[in-house]
C-alpha positions in Angstrom: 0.0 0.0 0.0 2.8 2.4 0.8 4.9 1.6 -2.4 2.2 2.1 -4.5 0.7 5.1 -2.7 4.5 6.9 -3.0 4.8 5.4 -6.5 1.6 7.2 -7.7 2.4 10.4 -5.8 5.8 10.3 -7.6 3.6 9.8 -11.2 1.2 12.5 -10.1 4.7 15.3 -9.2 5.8 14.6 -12.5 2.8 16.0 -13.9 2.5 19.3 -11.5 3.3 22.5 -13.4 7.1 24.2 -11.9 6.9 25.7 -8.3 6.4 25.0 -4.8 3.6 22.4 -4.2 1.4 23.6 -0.9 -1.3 21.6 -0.1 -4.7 23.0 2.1 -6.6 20.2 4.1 -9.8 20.2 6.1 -13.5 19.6 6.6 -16.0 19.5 3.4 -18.7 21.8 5.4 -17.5 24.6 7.1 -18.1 24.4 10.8 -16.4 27.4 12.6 -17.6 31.1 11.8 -14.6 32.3 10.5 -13.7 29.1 8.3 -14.5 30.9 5.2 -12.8 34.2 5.4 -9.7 32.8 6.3 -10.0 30.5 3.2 -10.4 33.2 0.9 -8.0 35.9 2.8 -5.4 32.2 3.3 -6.0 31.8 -0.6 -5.5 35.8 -1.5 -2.0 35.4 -0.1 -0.6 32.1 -1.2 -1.5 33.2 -4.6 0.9 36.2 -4.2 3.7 33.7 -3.9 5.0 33.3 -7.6 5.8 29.7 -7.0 3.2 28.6 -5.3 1.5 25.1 -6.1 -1.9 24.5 -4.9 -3.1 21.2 -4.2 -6.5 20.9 -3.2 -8.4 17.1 -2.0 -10.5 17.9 -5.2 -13.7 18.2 -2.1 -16.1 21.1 -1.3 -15.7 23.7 1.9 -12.2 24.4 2.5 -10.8 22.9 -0.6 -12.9 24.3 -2.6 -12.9 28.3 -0.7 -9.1 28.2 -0.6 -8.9 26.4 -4.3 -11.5 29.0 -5.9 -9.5 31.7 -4.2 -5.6 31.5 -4.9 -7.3 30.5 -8.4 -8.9 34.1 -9.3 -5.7 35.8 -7.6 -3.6 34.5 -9.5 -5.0 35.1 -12.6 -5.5 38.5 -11.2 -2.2 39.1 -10.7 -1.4 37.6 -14.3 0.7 34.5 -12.8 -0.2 31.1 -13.6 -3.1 29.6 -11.9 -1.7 26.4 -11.0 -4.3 24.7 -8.8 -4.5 20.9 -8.8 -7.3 18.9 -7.3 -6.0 15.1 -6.4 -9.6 13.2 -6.5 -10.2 9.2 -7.1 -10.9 8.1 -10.1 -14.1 8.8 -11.8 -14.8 11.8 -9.8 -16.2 14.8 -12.6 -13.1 16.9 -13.0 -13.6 20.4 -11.7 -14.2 23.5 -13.9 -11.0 25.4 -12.2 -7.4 24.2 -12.2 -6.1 20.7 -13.5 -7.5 17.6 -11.9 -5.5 14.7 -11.4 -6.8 11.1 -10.5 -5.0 8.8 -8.1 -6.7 5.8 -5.8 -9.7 3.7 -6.0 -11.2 5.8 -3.2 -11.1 9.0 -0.4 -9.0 6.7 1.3 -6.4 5.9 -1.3 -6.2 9.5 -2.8 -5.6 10.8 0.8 -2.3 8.1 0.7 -1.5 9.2 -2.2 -1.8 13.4 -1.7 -0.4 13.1 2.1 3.3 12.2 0.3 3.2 15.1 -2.6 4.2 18.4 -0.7 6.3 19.5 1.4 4.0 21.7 3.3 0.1 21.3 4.1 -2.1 23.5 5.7 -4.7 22.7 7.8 -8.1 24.1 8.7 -11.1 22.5 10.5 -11.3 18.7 9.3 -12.7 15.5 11.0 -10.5 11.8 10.8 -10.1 11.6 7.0 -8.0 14.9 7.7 -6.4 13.6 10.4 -5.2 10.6 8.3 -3.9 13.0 6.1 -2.0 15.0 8.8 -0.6 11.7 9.7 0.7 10.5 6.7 2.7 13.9 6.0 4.2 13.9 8.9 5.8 10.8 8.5 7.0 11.3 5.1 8.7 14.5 6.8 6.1 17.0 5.7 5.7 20.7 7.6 2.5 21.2 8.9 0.8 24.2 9.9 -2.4 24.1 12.2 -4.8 26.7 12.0 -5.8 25.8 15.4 -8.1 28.2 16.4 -10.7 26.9 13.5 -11.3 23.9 15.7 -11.6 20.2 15.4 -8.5 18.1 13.9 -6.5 21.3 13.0 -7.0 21.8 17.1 -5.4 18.5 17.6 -2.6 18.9 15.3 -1.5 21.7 17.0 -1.7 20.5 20.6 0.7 17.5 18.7 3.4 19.4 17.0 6.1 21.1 18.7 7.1 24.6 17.7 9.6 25.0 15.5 12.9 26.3 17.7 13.1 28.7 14.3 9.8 30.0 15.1 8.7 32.9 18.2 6.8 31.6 20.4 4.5 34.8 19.5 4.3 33.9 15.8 3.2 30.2 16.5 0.9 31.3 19.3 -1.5 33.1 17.1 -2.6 30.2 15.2 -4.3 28.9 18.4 -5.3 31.8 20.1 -9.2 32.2 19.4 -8.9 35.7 20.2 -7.0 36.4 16.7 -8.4 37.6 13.9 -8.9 36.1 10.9 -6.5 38.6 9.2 -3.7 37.9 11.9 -3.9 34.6 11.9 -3.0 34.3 8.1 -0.7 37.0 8.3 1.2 34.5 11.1 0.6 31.6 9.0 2.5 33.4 5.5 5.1 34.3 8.2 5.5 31.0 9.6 5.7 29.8 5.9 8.5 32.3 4.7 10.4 31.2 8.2 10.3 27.4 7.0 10.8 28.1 3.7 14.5 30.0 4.2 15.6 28.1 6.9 14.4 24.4 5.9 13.0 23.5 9.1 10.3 20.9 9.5 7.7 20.3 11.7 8.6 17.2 13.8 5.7 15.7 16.5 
């Protein structure tokens, strides 16, 4: 299962256009108030990141809000869209982005997009989320909680240990319920820039 899983991930990286593949994670319905705001603000500025590859779960809520977002930046700010949605087979490709097809099943296709970037963000999401959380990390992947939107991004934080690169200010915000929406991106594009020049990963 895990050869095949990293064999198809390797098939399905071949394929992605040039840049830095990012991946966004989480629930299919959003659940906390501020769930789709930060989607749309968290899309806004990944887009602004020339080499920025979005990989979406191919799934409605916050796949679909972040996905749709970075999308129309993007092409706002004349760059490439570059948003790929890894679904099973036989799903109807979406009408943004390039879809891609990997596994049988949600269970599969999480396998197989839990081992394709080196950084996954993670808002909301039940146990399929937290399957993919797993995964990543043990294939060495960063990830970066939104914690304050609740649920398995909640637990993933309380799991992973700050980054000794990171303030404990800058890390803090992602859990505090008290920040807003606009700060807690903010934090998270920091956090990203921080891993991105000094190479550090996330370790649990």
């Amino acid at each position: 299962m895990k050869n095949h899983a990293n064999q198809q991930a390797q098939s399905l990286l071949s394929r992605l256009p040039p840049g830095m593949p990012v991946a966004i994670i989480g629930s299919t319905s959003f659940w906390h108030a501020d769930s789709q705001q930060t989607c749309i603000l968290l899309g806004q500025a990944l887009a602004a990141l020339p080499e920025a590859v979005l990989l979406t779960g191919g799934v409605t809520g916050i796949g679909e809000a972040c996905g749709r977002s970075f999308y129309q930046a993007r092409l706002d700010l004349g760059l490439p869209p570059q948003v790929v949605h890894v679904m099973p087979e036989g799903m109807a490709a979406w009408d943004y982005g390039l879809s891609l097809y990997a596994g049988q099943d949600m269970q599969e296709r999480r396998a197989v997009l839990a081992r394709m970037a080196p950084v996954y963000i993670v808002i909301e999401g039940g146990p399929a989320t937290a399957d993919e959380v797993r995964i990543a990390l043990e294939n060495g992947a960063t990830v970066i909680p939104f914690a304050r939107s609740g649920a398995c991004a909640r637990d993933a934080y309380a799991q992973i240990r700050k980054p000794p690169a990171l303030s404990e200010a800058l890390w803090a915000v992602l859990g505090n319920d008290a920040a807003s929406v606009e700060q807690t991106v903010a934090a998270a594009m920091d956090i990203l820039a921080s891993l991105r020049t000094t190479g550090t990963r996330m370790i649990v």
